[in-house]
N, C-alpha and C positions, 0 to 999 in steps of 0.2 A: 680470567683477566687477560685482556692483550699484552703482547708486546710492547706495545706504540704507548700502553698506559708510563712503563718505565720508561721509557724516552722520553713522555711528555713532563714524570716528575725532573728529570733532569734537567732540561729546558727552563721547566717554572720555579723550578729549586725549590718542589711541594711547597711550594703559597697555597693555601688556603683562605676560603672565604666564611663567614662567620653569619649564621641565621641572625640576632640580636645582635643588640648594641645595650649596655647599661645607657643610664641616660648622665652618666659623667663622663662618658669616653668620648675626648678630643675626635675632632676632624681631622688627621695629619694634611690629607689634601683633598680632589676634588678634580675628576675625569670628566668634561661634558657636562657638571652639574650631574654627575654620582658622587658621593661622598667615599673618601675610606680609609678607616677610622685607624687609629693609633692602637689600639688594642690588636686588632688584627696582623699591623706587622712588626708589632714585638715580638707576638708569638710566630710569624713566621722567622723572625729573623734568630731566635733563638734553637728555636726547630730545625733550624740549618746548620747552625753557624760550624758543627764540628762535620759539615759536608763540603762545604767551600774550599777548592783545593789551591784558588788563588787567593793568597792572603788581603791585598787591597779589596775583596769583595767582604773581610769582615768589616771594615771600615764602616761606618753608619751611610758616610755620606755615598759612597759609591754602591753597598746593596740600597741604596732607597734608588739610584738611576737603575738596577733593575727589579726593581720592583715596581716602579712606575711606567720602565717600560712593558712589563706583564701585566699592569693594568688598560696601559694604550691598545696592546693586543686583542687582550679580552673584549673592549669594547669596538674595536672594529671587526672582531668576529658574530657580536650579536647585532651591530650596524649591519651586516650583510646575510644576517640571517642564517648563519650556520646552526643554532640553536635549535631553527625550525626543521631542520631536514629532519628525514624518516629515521634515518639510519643512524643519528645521531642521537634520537629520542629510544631509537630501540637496546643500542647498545649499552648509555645511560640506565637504561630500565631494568636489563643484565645483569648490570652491574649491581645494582644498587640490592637485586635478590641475593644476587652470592653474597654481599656485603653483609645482610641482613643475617645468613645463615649462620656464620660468626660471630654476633652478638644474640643470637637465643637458642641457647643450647642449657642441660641441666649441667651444670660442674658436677656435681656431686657424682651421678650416674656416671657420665663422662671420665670423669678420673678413676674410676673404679674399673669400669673397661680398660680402661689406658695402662692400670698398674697391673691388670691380669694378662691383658695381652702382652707386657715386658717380660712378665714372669712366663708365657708361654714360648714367646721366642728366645727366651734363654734353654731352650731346652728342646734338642729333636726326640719324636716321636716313634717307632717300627712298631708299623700295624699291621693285620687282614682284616677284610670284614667280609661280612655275606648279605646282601640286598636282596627284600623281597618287592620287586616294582610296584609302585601305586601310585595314581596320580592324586595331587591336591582335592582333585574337582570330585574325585570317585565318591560312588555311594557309599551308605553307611554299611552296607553291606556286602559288597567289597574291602571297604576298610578293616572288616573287622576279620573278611577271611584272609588279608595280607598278613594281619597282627598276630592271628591264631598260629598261621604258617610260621611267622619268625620264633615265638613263642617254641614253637616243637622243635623248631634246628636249633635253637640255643639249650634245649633239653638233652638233644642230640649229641650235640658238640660238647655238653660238658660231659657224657658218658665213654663216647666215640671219641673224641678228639676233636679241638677244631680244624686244623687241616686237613683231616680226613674228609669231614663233613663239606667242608670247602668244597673239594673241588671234586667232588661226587656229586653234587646239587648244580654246580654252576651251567647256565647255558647260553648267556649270554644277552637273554631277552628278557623275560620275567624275575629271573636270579641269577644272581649275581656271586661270585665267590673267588674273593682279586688279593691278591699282595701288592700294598698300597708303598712298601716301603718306609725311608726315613721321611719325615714330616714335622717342620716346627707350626709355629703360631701364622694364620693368617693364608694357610694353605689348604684350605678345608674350609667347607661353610662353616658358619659358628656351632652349629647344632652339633655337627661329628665330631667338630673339634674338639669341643667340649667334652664330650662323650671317650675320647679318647685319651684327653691329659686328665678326665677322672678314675679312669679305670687304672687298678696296679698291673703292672708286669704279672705277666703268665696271665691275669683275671682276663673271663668274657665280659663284657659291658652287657646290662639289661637293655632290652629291646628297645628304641628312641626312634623316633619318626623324623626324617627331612624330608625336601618336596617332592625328591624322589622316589620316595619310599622308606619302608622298616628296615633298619639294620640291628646286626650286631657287630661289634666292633673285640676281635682277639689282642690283645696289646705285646708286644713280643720284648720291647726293649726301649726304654728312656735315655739317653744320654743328653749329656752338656752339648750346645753348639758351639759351630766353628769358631766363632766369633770375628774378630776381626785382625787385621793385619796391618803394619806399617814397615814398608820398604824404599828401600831405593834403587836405580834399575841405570844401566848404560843401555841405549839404543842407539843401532844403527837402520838407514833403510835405503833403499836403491833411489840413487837419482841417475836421474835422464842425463844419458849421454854421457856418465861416468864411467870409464874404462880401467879405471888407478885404482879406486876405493871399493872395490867390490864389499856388501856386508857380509856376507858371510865368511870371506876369507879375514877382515879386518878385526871382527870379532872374537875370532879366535887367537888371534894376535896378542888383543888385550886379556883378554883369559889366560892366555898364558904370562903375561906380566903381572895380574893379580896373584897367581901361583907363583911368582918369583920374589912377591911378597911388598909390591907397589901398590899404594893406596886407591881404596877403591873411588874414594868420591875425587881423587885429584885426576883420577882417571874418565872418569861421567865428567869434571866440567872442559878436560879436552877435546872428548871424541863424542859423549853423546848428543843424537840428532834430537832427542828429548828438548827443546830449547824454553819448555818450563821448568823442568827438573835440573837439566844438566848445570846451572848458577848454582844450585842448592847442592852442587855432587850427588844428582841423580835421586836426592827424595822425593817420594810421593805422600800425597794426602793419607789418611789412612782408608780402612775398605772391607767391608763385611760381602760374607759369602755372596753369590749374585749380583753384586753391584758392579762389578766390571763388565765392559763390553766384550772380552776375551779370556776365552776360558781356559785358552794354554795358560797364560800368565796368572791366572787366579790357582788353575791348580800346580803350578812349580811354586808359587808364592806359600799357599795353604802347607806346601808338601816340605818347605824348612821349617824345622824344629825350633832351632835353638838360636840365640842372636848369634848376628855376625855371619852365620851360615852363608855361602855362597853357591846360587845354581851354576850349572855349566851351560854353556850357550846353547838358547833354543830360538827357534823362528814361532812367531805370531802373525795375525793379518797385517801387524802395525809394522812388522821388521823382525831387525836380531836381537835378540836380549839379552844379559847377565843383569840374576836379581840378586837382593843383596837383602837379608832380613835385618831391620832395624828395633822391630817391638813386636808382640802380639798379647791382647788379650780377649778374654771370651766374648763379651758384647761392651760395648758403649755404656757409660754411666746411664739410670734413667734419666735423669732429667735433659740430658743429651739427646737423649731418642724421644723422649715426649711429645714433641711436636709434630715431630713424624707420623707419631702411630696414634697421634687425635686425627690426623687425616686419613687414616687406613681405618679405624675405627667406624671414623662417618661413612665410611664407603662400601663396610664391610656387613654381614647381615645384624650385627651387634647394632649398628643404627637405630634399629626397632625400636630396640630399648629404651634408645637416649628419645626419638620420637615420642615414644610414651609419656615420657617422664614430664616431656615438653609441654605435651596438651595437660597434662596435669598442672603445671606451671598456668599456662594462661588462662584455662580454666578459672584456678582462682583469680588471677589480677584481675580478668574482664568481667568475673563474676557473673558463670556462666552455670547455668542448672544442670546437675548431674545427669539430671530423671531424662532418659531418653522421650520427647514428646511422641504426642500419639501419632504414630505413622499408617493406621491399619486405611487412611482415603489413598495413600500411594499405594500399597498393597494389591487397592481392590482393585487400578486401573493397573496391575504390571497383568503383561502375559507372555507364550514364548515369542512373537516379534522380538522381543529385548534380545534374546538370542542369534535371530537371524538378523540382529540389526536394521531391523525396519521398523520399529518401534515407537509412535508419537504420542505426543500429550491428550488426552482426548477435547473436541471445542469448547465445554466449556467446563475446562479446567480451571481449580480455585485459584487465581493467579495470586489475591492480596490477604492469603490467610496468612498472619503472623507466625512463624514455624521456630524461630529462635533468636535470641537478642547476643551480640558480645557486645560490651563495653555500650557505645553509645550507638551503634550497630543495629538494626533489626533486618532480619531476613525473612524473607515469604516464601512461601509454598512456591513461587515462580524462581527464586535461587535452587532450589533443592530440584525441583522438575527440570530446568537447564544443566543442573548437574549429571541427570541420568541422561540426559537426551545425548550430552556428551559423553556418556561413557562406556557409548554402544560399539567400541572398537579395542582392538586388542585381545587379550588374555579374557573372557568369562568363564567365572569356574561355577556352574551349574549348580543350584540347591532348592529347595523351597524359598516362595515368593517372599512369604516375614523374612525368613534369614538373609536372603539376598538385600531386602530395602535394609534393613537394621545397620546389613556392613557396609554400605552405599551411604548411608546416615552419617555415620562413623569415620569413613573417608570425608565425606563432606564437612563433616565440622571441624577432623582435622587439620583439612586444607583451607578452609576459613580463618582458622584461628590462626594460622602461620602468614593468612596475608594479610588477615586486617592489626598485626603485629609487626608487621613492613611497611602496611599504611602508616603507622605510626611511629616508628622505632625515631624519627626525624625530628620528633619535637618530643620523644620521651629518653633520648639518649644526646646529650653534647658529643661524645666523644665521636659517634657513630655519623652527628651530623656535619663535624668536620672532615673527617674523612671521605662523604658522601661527597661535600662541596668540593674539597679537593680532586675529586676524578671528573664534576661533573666541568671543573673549570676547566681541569688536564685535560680532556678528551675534546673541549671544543678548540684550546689552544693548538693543540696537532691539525686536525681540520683545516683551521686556519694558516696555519705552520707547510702541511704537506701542499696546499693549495696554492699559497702565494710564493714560496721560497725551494721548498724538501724539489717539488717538480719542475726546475729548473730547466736541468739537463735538457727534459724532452722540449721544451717550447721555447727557450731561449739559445740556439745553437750559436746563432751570428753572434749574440753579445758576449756567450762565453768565448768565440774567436777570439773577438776583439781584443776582450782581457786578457787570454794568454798574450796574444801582441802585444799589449801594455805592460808588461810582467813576466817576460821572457826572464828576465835575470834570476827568479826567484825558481825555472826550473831547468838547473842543471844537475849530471850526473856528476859526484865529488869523483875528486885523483884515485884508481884503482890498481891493482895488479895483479898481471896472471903471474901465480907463485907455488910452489912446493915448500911447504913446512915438514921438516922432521926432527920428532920428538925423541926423548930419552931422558933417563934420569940420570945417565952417565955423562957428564961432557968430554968424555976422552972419547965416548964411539961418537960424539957429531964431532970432534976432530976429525974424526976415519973418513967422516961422509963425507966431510967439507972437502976433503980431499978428494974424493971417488968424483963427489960432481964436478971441481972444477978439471978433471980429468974426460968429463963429459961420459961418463957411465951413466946406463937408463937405471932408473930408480929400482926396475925389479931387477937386475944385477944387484945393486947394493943391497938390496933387503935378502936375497940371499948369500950374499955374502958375510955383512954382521948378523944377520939372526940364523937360527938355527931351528929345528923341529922342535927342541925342548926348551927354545931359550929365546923371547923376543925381546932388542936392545933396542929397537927403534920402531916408532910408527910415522909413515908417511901421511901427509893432508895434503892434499893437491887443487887448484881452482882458481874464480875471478873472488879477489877480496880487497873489502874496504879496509880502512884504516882503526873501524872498529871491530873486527872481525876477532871472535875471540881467540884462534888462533895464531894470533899476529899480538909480538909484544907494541907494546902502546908507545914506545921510542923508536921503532923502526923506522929509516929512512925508505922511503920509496925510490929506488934508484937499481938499474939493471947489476946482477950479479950475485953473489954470493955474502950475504951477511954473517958478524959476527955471531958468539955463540951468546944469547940471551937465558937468564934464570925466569919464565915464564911457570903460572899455573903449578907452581912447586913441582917444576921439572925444568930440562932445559932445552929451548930452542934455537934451530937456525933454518934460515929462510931462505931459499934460490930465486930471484924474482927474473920471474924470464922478461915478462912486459908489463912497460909501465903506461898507464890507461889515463889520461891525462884529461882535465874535466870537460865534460861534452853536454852540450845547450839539447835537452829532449827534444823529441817532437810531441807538437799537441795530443798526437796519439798515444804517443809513452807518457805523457803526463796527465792526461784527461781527468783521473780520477780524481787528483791532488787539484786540477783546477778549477773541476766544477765546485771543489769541495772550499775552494777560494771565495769564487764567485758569489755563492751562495752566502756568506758571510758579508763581502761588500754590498750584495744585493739587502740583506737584512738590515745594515746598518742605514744605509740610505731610505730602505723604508722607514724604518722609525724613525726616523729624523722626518719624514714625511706625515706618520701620522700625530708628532707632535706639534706642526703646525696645523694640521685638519681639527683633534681637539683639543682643547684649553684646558691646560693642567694650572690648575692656582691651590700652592702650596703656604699651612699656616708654618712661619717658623717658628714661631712660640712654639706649638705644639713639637714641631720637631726639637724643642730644643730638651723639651721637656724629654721626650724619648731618648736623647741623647743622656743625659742625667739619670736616667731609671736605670739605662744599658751599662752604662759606667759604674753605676753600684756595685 
């Protein structure tokens, strides 16, 4: 699913449109002579209502102006024919398949993967194995000298040893003989995997085929995983053109105040650059192994024990750190990971399964005959062409032989002949002519059943067909959205001039000042400082004069800052000089303000982005207003009034 989809529900405040109508459900009103109905925006406006983050949009009367302005949209998007373009049919189409694959799955199969796979990745694996190569495609008689072969090393290894045997066989091309390491769920095809969280510690695994080949699998050692972790962290990182704050010397500053026994989060919402976490005193989400983009920080994180624990300062690609453990435990509740691991499941070779289970499902609904039909007329025309891909139907191939029926469905010899014609590229894995048509068969009717099940999901599922209408109304609203309004910028230059000219007032830079803040939890030593600076000592004089190697009483912040800057108490006067001492951030501050930045009118270049993003809004506004004089909205109040009455319940 795109991007642009979540943008578009945001926009239309997921309105949905509805296939049917009871034949009691009120007109609320009436686009151009389209009707639309009262049922539909109850349940959009209910659907919504705890999304609306401006309270006058719960109001009846003000979400029904948008919502009849996202009908005027809508219909001047199919007025101009966005509906019809390619690109819009094709993505709709896209879509509507992924959407599909989400409502026909087997639960049963499905959950049973999903509670084995939690149980696997609660737990890593230390394996070796020894591979005897074979391909899928290989004769039966290759196959069975690969099997014979693993068969003898696993005889081997149990008398010899397995690592003996290992790594005396191995050579890198036919066999294999590797130390695979630790391994949880999900890191391995499903075949080895399996093979390896059934096997006990110290036991060899009996001999199991993947597409690679025969293995055996030695299992050396099961432990618990990592699990997961939850911390808090101060960051610092280099800015441009800062000469004062260096991080890596600042960091160690605060480190050493945390050792002096000052609070670690009063400290994050100081100095860290983190400007998600540092509000919170530097917490983080929580985080299982591999999920971070940095592996310094996942292994100092991994590497505290105990809460509370604190690292000593490291550097990452992101900056400096001090982390701070807050929790840890082994993995995530299941039903917290569930979701997750239904999508690693589907993607994973476990899917077979759940595929399986599926045409078993449709099979019965569409009431679909087991009995493979007779295929031996496809048979007689395959030959090798199919191999080298030149392969055609012969002339006068039976096109309108009836070959299988689903649901109200029949297909003909001329579907199944299309199927093969098609699937003369790719991977063929060589066999006898029966065997080849049979799993060609087999594919085809699974792939049948899966789309003539998306043919229909639309009028055999409500829920599926709201949701469908939802993306397919979202996706033309964008369309129409990026077309007349979103691409602005490029084609309307002179009118966005113009409007900053109209609206110069609305961009100004607010009063700032270039200042030095220094911090402490002492306010006897920002006495000392207030003193040093109005004696006009440079700031690295006084930091070595109060602090010491073992002992920091002050941190400096130096820069251009607003009046909301969080290192600025929120009473501070903007005015040159030395301020009083403020209890700020449960510590205390005082401020040197060298210069004061007095408000300054942008230029349309410094504000460009604030104004196209203006513009774009009055532009919108004057269009709707434009295309509610183009079509004729006639609204029933009864019915509204009635919707008002039901919502009020």
């Amino acid at each position: 699913m795109k991007l642009k989809y979540f943008l578009t529900l945001l926009v239309a405040f997921l309105i949905v449109n509805i296939n049917a109508q009871s034949e009691n459900d009120d007109i609320l009103f009436v686009v151009d002579n389209e009707p639309v109905y009262t049922s539909e925006f109850i349940r959009v406006y209910n659907k919504n209502l705890d999304l609306v983050q401006d309270e006058s949009q719960k109001n009846v009367d003000e979400y029904l102006k948008l919502f009849t302005s996202y009908k005027l949209k809508l219909r001047e998007a199919k007025e101009l024919g966005f509906h019809n373009k390619p690109s819009y049919k094709r993505e709709l189409a896209n879509y509507k398949k992924q959407l599909a694959k989400s409502f026909m799955k087997d639960t049963k199969v499905t959950n049973a993967l999903v509670e084995e796979a939690y149980e696997r990745i609660s737990y890593d694996v230390k394996a070796n194995h020894i591979l005897v190569k074979v391909a899928e495609s290989a004769n039966s008689q290759d196959t069975l000298k690969a099997y014979n072969q693993i068969v003898s090393l696993r005889e081997r290894a149990l008398k010899e040893g397995f690592d003996s045997v290992r790594k005396e066989v191995h050579n890198g091309q036919t066999l294999f003989g590797e130390e695979l390491g630790y391994f949880s769920g999900f890191k391995m095809v499903y075949k080895f995997e399996t093979a390896a969280f059934n096997t006990n510690v110290g036991d060899i695994s009996q001999p199991f085929r993947t597409r690679f080949g025969y293995h055996i699998v030695n299992v050396l050692d099961k432990r618990k995983s990592r699990g997961e972790r939850t911390v808090a962290h101060i960051m610092l990182v280099n800015k441009k053109g800062d000469t004062i704050n260096k991080p890596e010397v600042k960091i160690q500053e605060i480190y050493k105040k945390i050792q002096q026994g000052e609070d670690f989060a009063a400290l994050a919402k100081q100095f860290s650059d983190d400007k998600s976490s540092a509000p919170k005193g530097g917490a983080l989400a929580p985080f299982s192994s591999g999920q971070l983009s940095s592996p310094e920080f996942e292994n100092v994180a991994f590497g505290l024990d105990n809460k509370d624990d604190i690292s000593v300062p490291f550097k990452s690609a992101y900056g400096w750190h001090i982390v701070k453990l807050i929790n840890k435990k082994l993995i995530p509740p299941f039903e917290a990971m569930k979701p997750e691991l239904e999508v690693k499941v589907k993607r994973d070779d476990r899917s077979k399964l759940i595929d399986e289970a599926l045409n078993e499902t449709l099979m019965k609904q569409y009431k679909v005959n087991k009995a493979i039909p007779d295929l031996n007329y496809f048979v007689s025309i395959m030959n090798e062409d199919y191999f080298k891909r030149s392969w055609k139907l012969p002339s006068d191939f039976n096109n309108d032989n009836p070959l299988l029926k689903i649901g109200k469905k029949q297909f003909y010899y001329r579907d199944f002949g299309d199927f093969l014609l098609k699937g003369q590229k790719g991977r063929l894995v060589r066999t006898d002519f029966k065997s080849f048509v049979i799993n060609k068969y087999n594919a085809f009717l699974s792939e049948s059943l899966v789309k003539y099940k998306e043919e229909n999901l639309e009028y055999e599922n409500e829920e599926f067909a709201h949701i469908l209408a939802e993306y397919r109304d979202g996706l033309l609203l964008f369309d129409l959205m990026e077309n007349t309004i979103w691409n602005a910028s490029k084609t309307d230059s002179v009118d966005i001039q113009n409007y900053y000219d109209s609206h110069k007032e609305n961009y100004v830079l607010p009063e700032r000042i270039n200042a030095v803040v220094a911090s402490s939890t002492k306010q006897k030593t920002l006495k000392k400082v207030s003193k040093l600076l109005e004696q006009g000592m440079p700031i690295d004089e006084i930091k070595n004069l109060v602090n010491s190697n073992d002992k920091i009483e002050v941190i400096f912040t130096a820069g251009i800052m607003e009046s909301n800057d969080k290192a600025l108490p929120k009473s501070i006067p903007f005015k040159n000089g030395i301020s009083k001492i403020y209890n700020h951030n449960e510590s205390f501050v005082l401020v040197q303000v060298k210069e004061v930045l007095t408000k300054t009118q942008q230029t349309f270049e410094e504000s460009k982005g604030k104004v196209v993003s203006d513009y774009q809004n009055f532009k919108e506004e004057n269009w709707i207003n434009g295309l509610r004089e183009k079509y004729n909205v006639v609204l029933d109040q009864q019915a509204l009034n009635r919707v008002k009455s039901q919502l009020n319940n």
